[in-house]
C-alpha positions in Angstrom: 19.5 154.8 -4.6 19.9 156.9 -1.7 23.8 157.3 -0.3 24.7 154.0 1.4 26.6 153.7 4.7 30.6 152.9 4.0 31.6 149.6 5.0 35.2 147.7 6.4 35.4 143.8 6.1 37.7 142.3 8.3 39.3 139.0 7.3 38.1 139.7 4.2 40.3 136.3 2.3 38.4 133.7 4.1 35.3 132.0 3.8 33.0 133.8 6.2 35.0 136.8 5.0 34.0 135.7 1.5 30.5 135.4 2.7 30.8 138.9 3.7 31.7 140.2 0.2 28.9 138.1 -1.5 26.3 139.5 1.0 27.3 142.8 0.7 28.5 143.7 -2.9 25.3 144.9 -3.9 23.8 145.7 -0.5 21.0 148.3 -0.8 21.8 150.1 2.8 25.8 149.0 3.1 28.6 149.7 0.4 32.0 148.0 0.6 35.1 150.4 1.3 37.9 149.0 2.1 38.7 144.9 2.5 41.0 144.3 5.1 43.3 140.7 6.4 46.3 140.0 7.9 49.8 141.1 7.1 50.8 138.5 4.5 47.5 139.2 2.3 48.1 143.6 2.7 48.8 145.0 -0.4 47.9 142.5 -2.8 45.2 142.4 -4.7 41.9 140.9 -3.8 42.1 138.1 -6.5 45.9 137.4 -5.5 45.4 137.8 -1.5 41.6 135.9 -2.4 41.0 132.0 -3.3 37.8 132.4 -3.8 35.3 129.0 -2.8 31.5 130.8 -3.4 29.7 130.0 -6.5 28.6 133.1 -6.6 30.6 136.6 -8.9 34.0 136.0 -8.1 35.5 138.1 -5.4 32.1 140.3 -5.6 33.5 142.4 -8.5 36.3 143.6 -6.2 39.6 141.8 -7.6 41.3 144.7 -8.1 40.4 146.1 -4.8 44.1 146.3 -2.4 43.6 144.5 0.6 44.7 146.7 3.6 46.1 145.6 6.9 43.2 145.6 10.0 44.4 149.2 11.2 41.7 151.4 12.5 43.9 154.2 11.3 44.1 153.3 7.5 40.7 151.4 6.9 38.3 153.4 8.8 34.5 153.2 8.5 31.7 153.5 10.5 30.4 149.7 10.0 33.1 147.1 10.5 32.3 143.8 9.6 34.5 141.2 11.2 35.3 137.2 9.9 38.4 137.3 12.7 39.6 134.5 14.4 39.0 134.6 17.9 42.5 135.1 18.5 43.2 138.5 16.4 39.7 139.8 17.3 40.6 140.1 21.1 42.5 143.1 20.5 41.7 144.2 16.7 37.6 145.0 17.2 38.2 146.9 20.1 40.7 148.8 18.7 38.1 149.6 15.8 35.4 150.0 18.4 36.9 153.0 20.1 37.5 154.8 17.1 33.8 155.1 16.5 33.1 152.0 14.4 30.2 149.9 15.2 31.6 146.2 14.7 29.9 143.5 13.7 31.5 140.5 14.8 31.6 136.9 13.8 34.6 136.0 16.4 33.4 134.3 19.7 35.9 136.7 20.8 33.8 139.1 23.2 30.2 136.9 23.1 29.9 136.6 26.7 31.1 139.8 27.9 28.7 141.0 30.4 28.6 144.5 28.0 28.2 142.8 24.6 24.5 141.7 23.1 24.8 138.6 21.5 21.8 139.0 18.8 19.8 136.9 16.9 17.3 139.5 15.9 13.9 137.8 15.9 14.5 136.5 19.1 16.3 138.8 21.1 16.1 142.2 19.1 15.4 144.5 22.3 19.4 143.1 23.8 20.6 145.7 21.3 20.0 148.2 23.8 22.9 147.0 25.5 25.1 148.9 23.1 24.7 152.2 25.0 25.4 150.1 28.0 28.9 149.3 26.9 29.5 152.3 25.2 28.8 154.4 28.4 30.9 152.1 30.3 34.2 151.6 28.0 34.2 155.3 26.7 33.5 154.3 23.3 31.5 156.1 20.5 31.7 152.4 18.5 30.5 149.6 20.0 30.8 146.0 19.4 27.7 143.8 18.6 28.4 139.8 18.1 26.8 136.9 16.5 26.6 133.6 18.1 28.3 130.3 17.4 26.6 128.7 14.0 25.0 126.1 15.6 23.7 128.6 18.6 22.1 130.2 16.0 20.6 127.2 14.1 19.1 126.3 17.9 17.6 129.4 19.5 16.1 130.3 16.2 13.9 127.5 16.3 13.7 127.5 20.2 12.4 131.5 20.2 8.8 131.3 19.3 8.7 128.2 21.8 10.2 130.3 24.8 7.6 133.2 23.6 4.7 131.5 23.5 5.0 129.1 26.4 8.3 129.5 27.8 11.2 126.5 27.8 12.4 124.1 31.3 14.8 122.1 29.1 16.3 121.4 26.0 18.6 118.4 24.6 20.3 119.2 21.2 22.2 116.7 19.0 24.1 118.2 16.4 24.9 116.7 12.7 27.4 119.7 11.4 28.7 120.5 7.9 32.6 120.7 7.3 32.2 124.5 6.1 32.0 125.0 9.7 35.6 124.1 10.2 36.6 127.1 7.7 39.0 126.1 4.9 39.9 123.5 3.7 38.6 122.1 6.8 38.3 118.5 7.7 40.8 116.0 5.8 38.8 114.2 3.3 40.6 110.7 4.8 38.8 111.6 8.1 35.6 112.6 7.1 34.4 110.7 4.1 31.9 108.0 5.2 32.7 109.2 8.7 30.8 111.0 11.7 33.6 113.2 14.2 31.7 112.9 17.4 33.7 116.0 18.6 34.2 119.6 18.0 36.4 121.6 19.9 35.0 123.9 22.6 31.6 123.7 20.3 29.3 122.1 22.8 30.2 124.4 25.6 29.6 127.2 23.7 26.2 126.5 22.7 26.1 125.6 26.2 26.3 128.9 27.5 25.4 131.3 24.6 21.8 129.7 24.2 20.9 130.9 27.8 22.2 134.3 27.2 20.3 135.4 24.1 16.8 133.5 25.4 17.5 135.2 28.4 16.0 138.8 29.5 17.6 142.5 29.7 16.8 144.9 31.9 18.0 148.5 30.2 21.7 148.0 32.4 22.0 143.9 32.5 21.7 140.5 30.7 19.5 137.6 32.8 20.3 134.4 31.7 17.4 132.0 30.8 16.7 129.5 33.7 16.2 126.5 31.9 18.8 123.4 31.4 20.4 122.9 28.4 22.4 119.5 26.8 24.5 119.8 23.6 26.2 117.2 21.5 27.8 117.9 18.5 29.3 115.8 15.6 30.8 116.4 12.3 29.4 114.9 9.4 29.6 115.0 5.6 27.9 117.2 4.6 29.5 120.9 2.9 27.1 123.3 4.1 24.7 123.3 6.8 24.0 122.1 10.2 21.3 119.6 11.2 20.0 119.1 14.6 17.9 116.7 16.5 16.2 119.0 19.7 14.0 117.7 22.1 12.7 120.3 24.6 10.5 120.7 27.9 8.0 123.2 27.6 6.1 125.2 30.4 2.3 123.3 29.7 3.1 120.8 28.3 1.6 121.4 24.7 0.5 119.3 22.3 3.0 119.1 19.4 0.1 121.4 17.0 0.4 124.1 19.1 3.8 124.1 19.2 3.6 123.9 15.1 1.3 126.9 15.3 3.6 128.4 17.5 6.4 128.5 14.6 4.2 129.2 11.5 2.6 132.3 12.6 6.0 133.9 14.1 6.2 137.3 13.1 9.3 138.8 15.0 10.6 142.3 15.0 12.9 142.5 12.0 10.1 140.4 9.7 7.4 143.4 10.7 10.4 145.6 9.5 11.1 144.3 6.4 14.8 144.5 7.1 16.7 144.0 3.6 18.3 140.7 5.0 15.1 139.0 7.0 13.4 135.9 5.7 9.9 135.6 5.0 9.2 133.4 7.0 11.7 132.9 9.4 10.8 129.8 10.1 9.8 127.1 6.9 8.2 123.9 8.1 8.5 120.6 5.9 5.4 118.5 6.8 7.0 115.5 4.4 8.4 113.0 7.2 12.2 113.2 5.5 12.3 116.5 5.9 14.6 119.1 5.7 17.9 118.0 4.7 20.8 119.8 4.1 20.9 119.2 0.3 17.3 120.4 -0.8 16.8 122.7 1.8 19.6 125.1 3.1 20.4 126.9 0.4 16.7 128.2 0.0 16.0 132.0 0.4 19.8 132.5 0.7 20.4 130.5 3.4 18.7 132.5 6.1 15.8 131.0 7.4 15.6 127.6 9.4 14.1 124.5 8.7 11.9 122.3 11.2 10.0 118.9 10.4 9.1 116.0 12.8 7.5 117.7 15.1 6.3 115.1 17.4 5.7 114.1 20.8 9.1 112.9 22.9 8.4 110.5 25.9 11.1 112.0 28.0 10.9 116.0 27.4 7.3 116.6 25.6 8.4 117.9 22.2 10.9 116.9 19.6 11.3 117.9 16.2 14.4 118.2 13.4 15.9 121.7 12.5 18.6 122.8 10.0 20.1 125.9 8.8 22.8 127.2 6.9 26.1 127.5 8.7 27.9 130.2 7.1 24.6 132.5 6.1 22.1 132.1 8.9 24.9 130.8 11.7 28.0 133.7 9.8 28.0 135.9 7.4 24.2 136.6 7.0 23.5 136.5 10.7 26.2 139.9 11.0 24.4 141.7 8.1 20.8 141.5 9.6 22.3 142.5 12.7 23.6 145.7 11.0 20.3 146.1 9.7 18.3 146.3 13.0 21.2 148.5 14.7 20.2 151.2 11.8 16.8 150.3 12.2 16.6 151.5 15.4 18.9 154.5 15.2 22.3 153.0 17.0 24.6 153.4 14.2 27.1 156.4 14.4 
C-alpha cells in the first residue's frame, strides 16, 4: 500500500466522531494520526475519553490512542476531519485552516459562507473550485470544505439527476428523521416512543437554504443560488438510523414519472466514473416493491452511502412525487466528509 495521507479527527468521542474512526481506520488513501476533543476528554485514553455506540471494532483499534486537545499546534495534519458542534467550529476549523490543513467539516458552522463549497459530490463536484477562491481571499494555504445538513443531503441527492436532466421549479419535502440525528443519547425515550416530534430546531430552515446553494451554479469566483422554491417539514420519528422523506417536486416539462425513473437509474456522476474509494455503485438504488425503502431493510446497505427512492408516481399538485431515504450519520455525516476528501485529492486540491 502506497504511503497514505495523515489524518486529524476532531471531536473524535462522539457519534459522528465515531463515524469518523470507523470510516477511516482502515482507509486505503487516509491514515488516522492524532484523535482530538475537548478539554475534559485530552489526555485520556481513547477507550476512557470514548463510549463507543457503533457495532462495528471498538474504538477502530485505537483505545490506546491519547486524545489531544483541538490545537492546530499539537495535532497538526494536512486533512482535518471535523464532528464539531457548531459552536466550537466557529473559531477551531479556521484556526486549523490557516495553518495549511484542509478541513473537512460536518459543523453547519461556515455552510453558507459566500467562500465555502458546500459539496455533495455527484451533484455539485465542480463547487470544489471554490476552495482557491477562499483561499486567495483569507490568506490561507488550508481551506475549509463543508458538508450539508443530513437531511440536505438525503434531498439533493435524489433531487440532482432531476435538476440535470430537466431542471427543477419546485420542491415540497416532508421529513420522517431518525433519533441518531439528535447525537447522543438523543431524544428521551418518554418522548419519543410511539411518538412523532413535529419539530427540529433550526432543521427546516436549513434545508431551506442549503438545498439552493449546492443545486445552484458557480462561476470560477461565485456561488448562484438555484431559482426554484423550496418547502421543508421535518419530524422526528422512531426510528435509530436514517431519515425518510416524502418529496414532491415541479419539473421543467413536465415528465412523465418513467423518465424521471430513467433519469435516476442511469446516473453516472463524477466521483462514480472515478471510482472514488467511498462512492456507491449506484448512487442511487430504486425499490420497485410499493413498501419500499424503509429505514430498517434498507439504510444500512452498501455502508450506508447511497439513497433510496420508490413510489415514483405522478402528484396532482407538482408533477412528480416519490419516497427517499438515506442514512443519517454515513451518507448525511461521517461518510459524506470522507468522499469529499476523496474528490479534493482527486482533483489535486489537497496540500
Amino acid at each position: 500500500m502506497a504511503e497514505r495521507i495523515p489524518v486529524t479527527i476532531l471531536g473524535a468521542t462522539g457519534v459522528v466522531g465515531q463515524r469518523f474512526v470507523e470510516r477511516l481506520a482502515d482507509h486505503p488513501l487516509f491514515e488516522i494520526r492524532h484523535l482530538a476533543a475537548s478539554e475534559a476528554s485530552a489526555g485520556k485514553r481513547y477507550a476512557e475519553a470514548c463510549s463507543w455506540r457503533l457495532g462495528s471494532r471498538a474504538y477502530g483499534g485505537l483505545e490506546e490512542s491519547v486524545v489531544a486537545a483541538c490545537d492546530p499546534q499539537a495535532v497538526g495534519a494536512p486533512v482535518v476531519f471535523s464532528a464539531l458542534d457548531t459552536a466550537p467550529a466557529r473559531e477551531i476549523e479556521p484556526a486549523f485552516a490557516a495553518t495549511g490543513a484542509v478541513v473537512f467539516s460536518n459543523a453547519s458552522a461556515h455552510r453558507m459562507a459566500a467562500d465555502v463549497p458546500l459539496l455533495v459530490p455527484e451533484v455539485n463536484a465542480a463547487h470544489l473550485g471554490m476552495l482557491e477562491v477562499q483561499r486567495r481571499g483569507r490568506g490561507w494555504r488550508g481551506g475549509i470544505v463543508c458538508n450539508p445538513n443530513c437531511t440536505a443531503t438525503v434531498l439533493v441527492m435524489g433531487l440532482g439527476p432531476l435538476q440535470e436532466t430537466f431542471g427543477i421549479e419546485a420542491v415540497m419535502m416532508t421529513s420522517m428523521q431518525g433519533v441518531s440525528g439528535a447525537g447522543y443519547p438523543g431524544v428521551a425515550s418518554l418522548d419519543i416512543l410511539g411518538n412523532i416530534i413535529p419539530y427540529i430546531g433550526s432543521e427546516e430552515e436549513k434545508v431551506e437554504e442549503e438545498t439552493p446553494k449546492m443545486l445552484g451554479g458557480f462561476d470560477g469566483e461565485s456561488f448562484q443560488p438555484a431559482g426554484f422554491e423550496i418547502s421543508a417539514l421535518c419530524h422526528r420519528a422512531a426510528v435509530v438510523d436514517g431519515h425518510m422523506e416524502a418529496v414532491s417536486v415541479r419539473l421543467q416539462g413536465d415528465p412523465p414519472p418513467a423518465d424521471v425513473e430513467e433519469a435516476m437509474r442511469s446516473w453516472n456522476p463524477e466521483p462514480q466514473r472515478l471510482g472514488l474509494h467511498s462512492a456507491p455503485q449506484p448512487p442511487i438504488r430504486l425499490h420497485a416493491q410499493p413498501d419500499r425503502p424503509q429505514p430498517r431493510l434498507d439504510v444500512e446497505r452498501t455502508g450506508g452511502m447511497p439513497v433510496h427512492v420508490g413510489r415514483i408516481r405522478r402528484c396532482p399538485l407538482l408533477g412528480i412525487k416519490f419516497s427517499l431515504l438515506g442514512h443519517n450519520t454515513q451518507r448525511g455525516a461521517a461518510g459524506a466528509s470522507v468522499l469529499n476528501a476523496e474528490l479534493a485529492y482527486a482533483k489535486g486540491l489537497l496540500t
